[in-house]
N, C-alpha and C positions, 0 to 999 in steps of 0.2 A: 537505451543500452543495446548492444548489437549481440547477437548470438554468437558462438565460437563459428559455425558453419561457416559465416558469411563472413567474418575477420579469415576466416583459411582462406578464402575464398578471394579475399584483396590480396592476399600475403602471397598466395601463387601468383598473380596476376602481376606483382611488382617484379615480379625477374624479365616480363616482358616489357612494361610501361615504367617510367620512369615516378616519384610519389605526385608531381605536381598534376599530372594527367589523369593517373588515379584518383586524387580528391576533387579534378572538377568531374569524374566519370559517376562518382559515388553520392559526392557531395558530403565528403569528410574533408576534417582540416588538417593539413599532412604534418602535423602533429600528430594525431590519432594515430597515422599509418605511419610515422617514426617509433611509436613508443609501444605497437604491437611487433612491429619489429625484435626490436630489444627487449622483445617478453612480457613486457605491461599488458598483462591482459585485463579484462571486468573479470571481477570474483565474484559476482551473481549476487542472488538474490541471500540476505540474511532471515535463518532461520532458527533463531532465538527463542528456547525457551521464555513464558512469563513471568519475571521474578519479581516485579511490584505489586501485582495485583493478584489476589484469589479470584479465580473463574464463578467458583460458587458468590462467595459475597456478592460479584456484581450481578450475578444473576441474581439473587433472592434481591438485590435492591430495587430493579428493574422488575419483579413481580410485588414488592410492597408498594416502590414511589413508579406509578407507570408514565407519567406525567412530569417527572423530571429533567430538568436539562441535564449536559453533562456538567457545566461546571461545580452544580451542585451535587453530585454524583460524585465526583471527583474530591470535594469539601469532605464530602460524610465518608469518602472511603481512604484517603491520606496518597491521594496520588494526583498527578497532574490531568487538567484535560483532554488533552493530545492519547495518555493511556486508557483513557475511557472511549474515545471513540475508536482507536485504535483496534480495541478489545472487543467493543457492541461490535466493529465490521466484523469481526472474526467469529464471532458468533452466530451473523446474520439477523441483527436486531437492527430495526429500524422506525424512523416516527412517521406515523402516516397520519395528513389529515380528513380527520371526515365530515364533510361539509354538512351534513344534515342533524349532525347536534349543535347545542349553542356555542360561544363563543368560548366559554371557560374551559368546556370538556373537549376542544377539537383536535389536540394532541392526544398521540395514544402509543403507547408501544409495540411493536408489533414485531413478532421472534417470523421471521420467514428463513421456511424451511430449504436447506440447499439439496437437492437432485443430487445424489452419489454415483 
């Protein structure tokens, strides 16, 4: 996805070059530099509230089952798997293995903390 900076950035640049010049100069498809043109811009990044899943549940699930995949995560909490991993990144949960326990306990959950 390209910034707006650098789509102004082509879009000045076409009153001078012609689009086919432009997309071998950029390495876009003069598609792309047609349809910002005529205003087709990226509308960024979606920043949607969570409406399937409670934050708390998946936490308290993630401190009772540490040991869980998601799909089973996903079973016990009435949502797809795609919304559970989605939701562990956004919280900063992730599995780490640790090679000096036995084979059964080497999954673990592990909440890492994000730097503000």
């Amino acid at each position: 996805m390209y910034n707006l900076f650098f789509i102004k950035k082509v879009l000045r640049q076409r009153k001078q070059m012609s689009i086919r010049k432009l997309s071998e100069k950029y390495g876009l498809s003069s598609r792309t530099i047609q349809n910002w043109e005529k205003g087709k811009l990226p509308k960024g990044k979606r920043n949607k509230q969570n409406s399937a899943l409670n934050i708390d549940l998946l936490l308290d699930d993630v401190k009772q089952y540490p040991d869980a995949y998601q799909y089973e995560r996903a079973k016990r909490l009435n949502v797809s798997q795609r919304c559970i991993c989605y939701n562990l990144k956004k919280l900063g949960i992730t599995y780490k293995k640790n090679s000096k326990t036995s084979q059964v306990r080497r999954r673990k959950a592990i909440i890492i903390s994000k730097k503000d």
